[in-house]
C-alpha angles and dihedrals in degrees: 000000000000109000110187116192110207126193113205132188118221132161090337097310139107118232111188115193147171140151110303079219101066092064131051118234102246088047100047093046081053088064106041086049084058087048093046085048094048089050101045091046092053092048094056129088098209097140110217084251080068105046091052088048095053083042093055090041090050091051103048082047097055089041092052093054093042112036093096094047087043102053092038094060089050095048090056088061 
């Protein structure tokens, strides 16, 4: 089977297309989900220094919720 991806300009935009045969569902979600993510990520204007922040917030969350679960399990080896 020969698949061909175009990309095509219109009205300033990108159109990139290609036979909805070639991929599998899952796969090709997958990457229009990537796509969707990369998108998303270069419109923000989230700064590094936010994102380790969020980071460092998210862990001492999830720490929090989990530390007892956490040391427990290590205490039954």
């Amino acid at each position: 089977m020969t698949a061909t991806l175009d990309a095509l300009t219109a009205d300033g935009r990108v159109v990139i297309t290609f036979p909805e045969s070639a991929v599998p569902t899952q796969e090709r979600e997958s990457f229009i989900s990537f796509l969707k993510a990369e998108w998303t990520a270069r419109q923000s204007r989230f700064t590094e220094r936010d994102a380790k922040a969020l980071a460092d917030e998210v862990d001492t969350g999830w720490w929090s919720k989990n530390r007892e679960r956490i040391l427990r399990s290590i205490g039954e080896e």
